[in-house]
Wavefront OBJ file of the C-alpha trace (Angstrom):
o trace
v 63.298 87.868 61.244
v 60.960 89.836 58.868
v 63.759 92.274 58.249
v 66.092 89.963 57.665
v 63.988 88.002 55.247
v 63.257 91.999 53.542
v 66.768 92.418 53.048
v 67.093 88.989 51.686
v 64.782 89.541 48.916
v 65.701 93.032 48.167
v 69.454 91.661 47.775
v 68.269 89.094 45.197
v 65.700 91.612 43.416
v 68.736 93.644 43.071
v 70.937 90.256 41.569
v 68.193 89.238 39.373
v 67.359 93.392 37.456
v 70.902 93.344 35.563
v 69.561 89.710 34.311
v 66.281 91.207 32.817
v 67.078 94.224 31.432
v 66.754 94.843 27.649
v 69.388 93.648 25.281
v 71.244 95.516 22.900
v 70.345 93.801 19.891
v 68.104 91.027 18.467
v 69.480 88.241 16.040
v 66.938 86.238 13.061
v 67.846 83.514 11.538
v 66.697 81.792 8.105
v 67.028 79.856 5.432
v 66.083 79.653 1.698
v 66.038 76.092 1.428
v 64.237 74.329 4.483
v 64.080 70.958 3.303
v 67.730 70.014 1.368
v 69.334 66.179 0.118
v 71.777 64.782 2.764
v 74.938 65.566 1.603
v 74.028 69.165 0.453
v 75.412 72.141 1.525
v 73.124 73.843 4.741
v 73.258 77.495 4.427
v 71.986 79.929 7.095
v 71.120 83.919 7.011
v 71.585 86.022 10.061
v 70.664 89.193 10.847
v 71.825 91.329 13.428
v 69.129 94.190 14.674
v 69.979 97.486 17.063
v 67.252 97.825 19.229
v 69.413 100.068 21.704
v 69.258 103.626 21.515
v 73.268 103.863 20.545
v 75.769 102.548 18.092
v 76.605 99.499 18.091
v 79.530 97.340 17.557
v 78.933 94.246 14.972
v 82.272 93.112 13.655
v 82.293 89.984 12.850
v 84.938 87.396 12.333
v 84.405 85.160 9.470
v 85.515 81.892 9.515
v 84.945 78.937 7.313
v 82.312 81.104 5.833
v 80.288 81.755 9.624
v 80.803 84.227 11.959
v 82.739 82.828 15.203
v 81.121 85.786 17.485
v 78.674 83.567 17.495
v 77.312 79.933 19.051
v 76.068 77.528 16.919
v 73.375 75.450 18.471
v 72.494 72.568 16.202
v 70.255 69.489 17.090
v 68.261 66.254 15.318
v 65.976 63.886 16.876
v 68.823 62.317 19.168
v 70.051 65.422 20.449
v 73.534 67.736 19.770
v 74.826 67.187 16.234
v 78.354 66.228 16.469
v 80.567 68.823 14.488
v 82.149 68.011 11.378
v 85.327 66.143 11.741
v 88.534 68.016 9.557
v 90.652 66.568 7.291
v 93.627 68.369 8.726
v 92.921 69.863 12.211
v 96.158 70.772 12.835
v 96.101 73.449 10.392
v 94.039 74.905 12.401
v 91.213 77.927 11.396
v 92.149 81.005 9.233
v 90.029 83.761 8.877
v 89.227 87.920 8.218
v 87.873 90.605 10.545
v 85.099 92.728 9.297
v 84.540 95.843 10.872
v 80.608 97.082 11.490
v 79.023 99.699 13.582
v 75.072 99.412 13.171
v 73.276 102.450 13.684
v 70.265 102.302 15.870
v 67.036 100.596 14.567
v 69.320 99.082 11.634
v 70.532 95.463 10.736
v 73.321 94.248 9.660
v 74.178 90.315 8.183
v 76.463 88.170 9.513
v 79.527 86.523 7.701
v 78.646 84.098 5.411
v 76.195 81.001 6.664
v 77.624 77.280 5.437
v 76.601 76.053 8.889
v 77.537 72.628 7.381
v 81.341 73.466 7.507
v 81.129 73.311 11.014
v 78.148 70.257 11.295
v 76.998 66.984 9.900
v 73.749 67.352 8.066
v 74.269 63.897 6.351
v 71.614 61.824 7.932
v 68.053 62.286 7.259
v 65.862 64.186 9.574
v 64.967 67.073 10.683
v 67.634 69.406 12.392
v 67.072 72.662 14.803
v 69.135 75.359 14.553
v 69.697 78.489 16.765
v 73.030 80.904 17.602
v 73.756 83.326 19.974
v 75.944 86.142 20.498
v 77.444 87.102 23.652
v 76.987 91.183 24.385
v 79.747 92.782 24.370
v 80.028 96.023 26.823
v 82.093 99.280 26.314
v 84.537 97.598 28.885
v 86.068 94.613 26.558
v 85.353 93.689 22.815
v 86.024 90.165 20.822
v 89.618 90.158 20.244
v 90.509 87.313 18.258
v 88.702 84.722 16.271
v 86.974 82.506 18.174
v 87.440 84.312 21.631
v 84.007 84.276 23.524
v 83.803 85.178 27.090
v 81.602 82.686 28.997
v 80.755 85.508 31.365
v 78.661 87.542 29.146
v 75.243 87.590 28.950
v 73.991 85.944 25.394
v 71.411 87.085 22.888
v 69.846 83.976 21.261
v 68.020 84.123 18.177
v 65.029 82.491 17.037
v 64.839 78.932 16.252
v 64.578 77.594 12.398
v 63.997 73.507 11.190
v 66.108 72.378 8.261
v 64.584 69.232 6.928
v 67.671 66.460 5.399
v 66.470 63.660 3.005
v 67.912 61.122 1.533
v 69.986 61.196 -1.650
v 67.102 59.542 -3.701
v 64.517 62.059 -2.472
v 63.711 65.429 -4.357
v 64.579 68.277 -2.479
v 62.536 71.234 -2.331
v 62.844 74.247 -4.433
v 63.529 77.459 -2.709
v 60.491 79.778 -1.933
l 1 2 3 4 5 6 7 8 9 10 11 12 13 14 15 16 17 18 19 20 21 22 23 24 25 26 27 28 29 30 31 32 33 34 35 36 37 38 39 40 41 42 43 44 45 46 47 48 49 50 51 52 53 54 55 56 57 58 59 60 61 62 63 64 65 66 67 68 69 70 71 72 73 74 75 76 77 78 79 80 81 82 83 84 85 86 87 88 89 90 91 92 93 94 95 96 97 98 99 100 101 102 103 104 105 106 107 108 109 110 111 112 113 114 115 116 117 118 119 120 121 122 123 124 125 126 127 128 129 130 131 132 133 134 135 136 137 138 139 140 141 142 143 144 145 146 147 148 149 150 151 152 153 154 155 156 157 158 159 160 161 162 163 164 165 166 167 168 169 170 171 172 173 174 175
């Protein structure tokens, strides 16, 4: 039984090392304007960093002024902001590769950052924001706009608060 239960453990010790090992790269967020009027325009920066020890692949795909490589995690107060409802959805998305190889230890930023194309910052509060970027191995790279693979691991970044007020508020200046 003892054996049994070895090999059991050593089986899931084996599962769970892919899981832990480093990443490829690290992703910051920011923003110049933390606290902004509701109805304003909510703009992000993000910064892709090698920490790997070879080239790496950071094309993005801009879109509506973000980069679809990666998720957009945005919450208030009562949880998952809904998305921004177009005008004309069956138009559908347009948008332009841009090619990037990042050397290692350097950054490169991401395409664009009007998160508030893609989300409703209109009510007052205060909203989280994070994103994440899948990894993408030597085996298979993003092919289209907007293609993520759910079975790749994700990179998240770190986690930034965007204060909305109302219209009648001031907002604050940019540091």
């Amino acid at each position: 039984m003892r054996i049994l239960l070895g090999l059991l453990m050593l089986g899931l010790t084996g599962i769970a090392h892919p899981q832990t090992s480093q990443q490829p790269f690290t992703i910051t967020i920011s923003t110049d304007k933390p606290q902004v009027k509701s109805g304003d325009p909510v703009y992000i920066e993000t910064v892709m960093t090698n920490i790997s020890d070879h080239d790496f692949d950071c094309t993005s795909y801009g879109s509506n002024a973000l980069d679809r490589n990666y998720r957009y995690d945005v919450t208030d107060e009562q949880g998952p902001v809904p998305k921004v409802k177009r005008k004309y959805p069956e138009i559908g998305e347009t948008g332009s590769s841009f090619p990037c190889i990042i050397k290692p230890g350097e950054s490169a930023h991401a395409a664009g950052g009007l998160i508030s194309v893609l989300y409703d910052f209109t009510r007052p509060g205060k909203y989280t924001i994070q994103v994440s970027r899948p990894v993408w191995g030597d085996d298979q790279r993003p092919g289209t706009v907007g293609t993520i693979q759910n079975n790749r691991p994700d990179v998240k970044s770190n986690t930034i608060t965007i204060t909305v007020v109302g219209p009648e508020a001031p907002a604050a200046e940019p540091k």
